[in-house]
C-alpha positions, 0 to 999 in steps of 0.5 A: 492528510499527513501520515508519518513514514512507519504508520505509512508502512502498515497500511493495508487492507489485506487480513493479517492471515492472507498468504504471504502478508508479511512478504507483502508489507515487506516490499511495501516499505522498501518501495516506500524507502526506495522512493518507488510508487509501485511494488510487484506483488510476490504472487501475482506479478502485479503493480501494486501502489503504495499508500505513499503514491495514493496519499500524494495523489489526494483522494481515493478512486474507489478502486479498492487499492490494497495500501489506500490511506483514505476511507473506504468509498461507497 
């Protein structure tokens, strides 16, 4: 699957009203320029991959990732 770099950026499956979504895609394209596989969610605290890391890695686990580039499984 290849994705370019600014569609990469976008992908997320948080609802563009969800608080702080736009802190969000922020970290997640600076992790992304920076080469990072992970950013730490401004509320939680939490690691969160980037669609980047989760692309390079092949398939979707299932888990639900916030910035998985693959089709929701079932």
């Amino acid at each position: 699957m290849q994705i370019n770099k600014n569609e990469l950026y976008k992908i997320s499956r948080l609802n563009k009203n969800y608080p702080r979504y736009n802190e969000i895609l922020k970290l997640h394209k600076e992790a992304i320029e920076n080469g990072q596989d992970i950013y730490f969610d401004p509320e939680t605290g939490f690691a969160v991959l980037t669609a980047e890391f989760l692309l390079k890695r092949g398939y979707c686990c299932g888990s639900g990732c916030r910035h998985c580039p693959y089709e929701v499984k079932s």
